[in-house]
C-alpha positions as CSV (number, residue, x, y, z in Angstrom):
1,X,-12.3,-11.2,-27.3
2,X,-15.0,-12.2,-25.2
3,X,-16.4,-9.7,-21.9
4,X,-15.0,-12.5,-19.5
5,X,-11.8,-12.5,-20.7
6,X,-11.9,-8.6,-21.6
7,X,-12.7,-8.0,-18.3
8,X,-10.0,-10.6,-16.9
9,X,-7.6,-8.8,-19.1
10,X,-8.1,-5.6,-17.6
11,X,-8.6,-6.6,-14.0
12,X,-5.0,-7.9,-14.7
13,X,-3.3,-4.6,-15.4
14,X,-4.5,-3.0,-12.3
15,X,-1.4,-2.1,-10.6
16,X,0.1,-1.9,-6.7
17,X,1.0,1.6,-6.0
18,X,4.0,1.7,-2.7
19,X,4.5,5.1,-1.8
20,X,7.9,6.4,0.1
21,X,9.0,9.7,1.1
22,X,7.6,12.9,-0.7
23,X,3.9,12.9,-2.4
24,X,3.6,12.8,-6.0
25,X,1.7,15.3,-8.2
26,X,-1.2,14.5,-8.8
27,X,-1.9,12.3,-12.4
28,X,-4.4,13.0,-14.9
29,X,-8.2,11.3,-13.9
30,X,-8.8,8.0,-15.8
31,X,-12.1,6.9,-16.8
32,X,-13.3,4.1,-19.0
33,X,-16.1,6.6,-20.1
34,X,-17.9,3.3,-20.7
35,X,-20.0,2.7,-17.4
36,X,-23.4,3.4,-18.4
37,X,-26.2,3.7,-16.1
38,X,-24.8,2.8,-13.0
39,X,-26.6,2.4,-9.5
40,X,-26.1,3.1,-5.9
41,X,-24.1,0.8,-3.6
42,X,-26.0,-2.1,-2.6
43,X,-25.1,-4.5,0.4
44,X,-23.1,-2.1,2.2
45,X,-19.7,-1.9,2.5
46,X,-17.6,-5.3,2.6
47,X,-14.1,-3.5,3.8
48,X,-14.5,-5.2,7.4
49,X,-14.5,-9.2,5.8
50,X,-12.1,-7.9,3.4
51,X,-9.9,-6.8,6.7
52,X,-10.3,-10.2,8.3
53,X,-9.1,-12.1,5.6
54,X,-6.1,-10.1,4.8
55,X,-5.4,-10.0,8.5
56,X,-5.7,-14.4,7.7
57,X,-3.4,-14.0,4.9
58,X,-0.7,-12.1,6.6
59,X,-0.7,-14.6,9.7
60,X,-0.5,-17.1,7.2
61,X,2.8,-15.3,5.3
62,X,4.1,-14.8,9.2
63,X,3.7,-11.5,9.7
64,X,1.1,-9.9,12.7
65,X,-2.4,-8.1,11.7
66,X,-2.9,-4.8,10.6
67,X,-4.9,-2.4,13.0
68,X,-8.4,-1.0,11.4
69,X,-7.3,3.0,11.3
70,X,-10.8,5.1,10.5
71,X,-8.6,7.3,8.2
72,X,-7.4,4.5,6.1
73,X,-10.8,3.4,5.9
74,X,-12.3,6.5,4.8
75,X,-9.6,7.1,2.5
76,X,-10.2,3.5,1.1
77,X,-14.1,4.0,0.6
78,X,-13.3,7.0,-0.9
79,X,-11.3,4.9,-4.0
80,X,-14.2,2.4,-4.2
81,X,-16.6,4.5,-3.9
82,X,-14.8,6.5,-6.8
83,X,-14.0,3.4,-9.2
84,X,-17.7,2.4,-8.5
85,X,-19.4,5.3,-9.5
86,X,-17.3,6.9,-12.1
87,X,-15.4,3.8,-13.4
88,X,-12.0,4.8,-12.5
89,X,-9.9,2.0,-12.4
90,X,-6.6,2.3,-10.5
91,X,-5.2,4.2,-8.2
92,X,-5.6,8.1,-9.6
93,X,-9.3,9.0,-8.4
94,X,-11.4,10.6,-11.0
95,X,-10.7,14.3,-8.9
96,X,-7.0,13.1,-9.9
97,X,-6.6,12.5,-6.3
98,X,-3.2,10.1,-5.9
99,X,-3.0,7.9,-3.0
100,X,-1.0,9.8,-0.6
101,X,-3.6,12.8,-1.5
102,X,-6.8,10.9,-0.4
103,X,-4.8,9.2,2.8
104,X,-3.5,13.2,3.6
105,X,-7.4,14.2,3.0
106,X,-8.8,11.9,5.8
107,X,-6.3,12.9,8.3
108,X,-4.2,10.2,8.8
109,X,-0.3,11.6,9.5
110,X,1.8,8.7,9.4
111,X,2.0,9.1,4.9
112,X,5.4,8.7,4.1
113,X,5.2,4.9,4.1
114,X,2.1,3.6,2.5
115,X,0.9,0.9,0.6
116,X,-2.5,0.7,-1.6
117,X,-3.9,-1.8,-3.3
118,X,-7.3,-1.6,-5.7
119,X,-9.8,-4.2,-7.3
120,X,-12.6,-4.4,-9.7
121,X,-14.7,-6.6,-11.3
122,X,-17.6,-7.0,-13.9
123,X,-20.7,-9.0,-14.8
124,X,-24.2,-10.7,-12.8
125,X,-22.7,-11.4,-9.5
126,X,-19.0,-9.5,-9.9
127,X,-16.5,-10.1,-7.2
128,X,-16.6,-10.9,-3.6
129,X,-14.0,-10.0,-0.6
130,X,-12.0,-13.6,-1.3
131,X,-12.1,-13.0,-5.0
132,X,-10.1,-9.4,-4.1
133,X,-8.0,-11.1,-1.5
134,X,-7.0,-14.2,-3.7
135,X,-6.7,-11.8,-6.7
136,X,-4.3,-9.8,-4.7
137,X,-2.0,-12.6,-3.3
138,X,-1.2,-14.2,-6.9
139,X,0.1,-10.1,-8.4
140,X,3.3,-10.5,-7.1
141,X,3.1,-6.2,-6.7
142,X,-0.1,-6.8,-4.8
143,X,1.6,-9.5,-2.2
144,X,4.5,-7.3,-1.4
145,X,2.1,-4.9,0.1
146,X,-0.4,-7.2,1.9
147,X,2.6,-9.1,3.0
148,X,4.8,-6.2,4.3
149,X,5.1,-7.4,7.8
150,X,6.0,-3.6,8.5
151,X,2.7,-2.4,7.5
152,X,0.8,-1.8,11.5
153,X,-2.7,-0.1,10.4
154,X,-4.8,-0.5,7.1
155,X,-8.4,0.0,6.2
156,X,-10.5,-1.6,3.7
157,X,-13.5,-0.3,1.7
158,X,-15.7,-3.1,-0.9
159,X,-18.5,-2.2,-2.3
160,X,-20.7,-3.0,-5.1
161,X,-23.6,-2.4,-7.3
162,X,-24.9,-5.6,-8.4
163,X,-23.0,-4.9,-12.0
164,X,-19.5,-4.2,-10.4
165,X,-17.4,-4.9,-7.8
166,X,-15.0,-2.6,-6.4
167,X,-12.3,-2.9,-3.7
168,X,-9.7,-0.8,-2.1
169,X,-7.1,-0.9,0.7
170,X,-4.5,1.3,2.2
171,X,-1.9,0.4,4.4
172,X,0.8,3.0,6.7
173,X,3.2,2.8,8.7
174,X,3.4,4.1,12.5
């Protein structure tokens, strides 16, 4: 199998996590103990163009934007910063943080309805906000969160490394 179509494979079995009610335990870290060498964030963070064009995506699907909430976002950043650095990849952070966990940790209160959503992807040039956002809208689990018209605030975190791409997003309800 070649590294495209590895890496396609596994960028396919990254899973949409919806979160009702009480907080899970916490799951085990996962980490593809093959990153390597990896390097510090270049670019910045993406999360705000990665914002804009879900907020495009849900207009489009007829449901009304999603307010930027600085909890979400730091929650968010935390993820990508997470799968980035230590090559998790989902939605358990390498501390074995879940979700609700991080979302709790940067203070937002509203966590018994939340949505997140996570990408990542490989290789010279790896992934860009629209490659997240288009990735995201054709995983049917992915959609039903972006596309929750009862989702009101969300923040967004992408960043990258030149090597990898990493994005997250988490969505509440108030």
């Amino acid at each position: 199998m070649g590294m495209e179509k590895a890496t396609a494979l596994l960028t396919a079995c990254a899973a949409a996590i919806t979160l009702s009610g009480s907080v899970p335990a916490a799951a085990p870290a996962l980490a593809d103990g093959g990153v390597g060498s990896l390097r510090t964030p270049i670019g910045g963070d993406e999360g705000a163009a990665v914002l804009n064009q879900i907020n495009a995506t849900r207009a489009a699907n007829g449901c009304g934007p999603v307010a930027p909430n600085p909890q979400l976002t730091a929650s968010a950043a935390r993820q990508a910063n997470d799968m980035l650095a230590n090559g998790v990849q989902g939605h358990t952070g390498s501390d074995g943080s879940s979700p609700a966990q991080r979302v709790m940790d940067a203070g937002y209160v509203s966590y018994a309805n939340l949505g997140e959503i996570v990408f990542w992807s490989t290789g010279p040039g790896a992934g860009t906000p629209a490659a997240a956002v288009a990735w995201w809208m054709n995983s049917p689990r992915h959609r039903a969160i972006v596309t929750d018209c009862g989702f009101t605030d969300a923040g967004f975190s992408a960043v990258s490394n030149g090597d990898k791409f990493t994005a997250a997003g988490d969505f509440g309800k108030t």
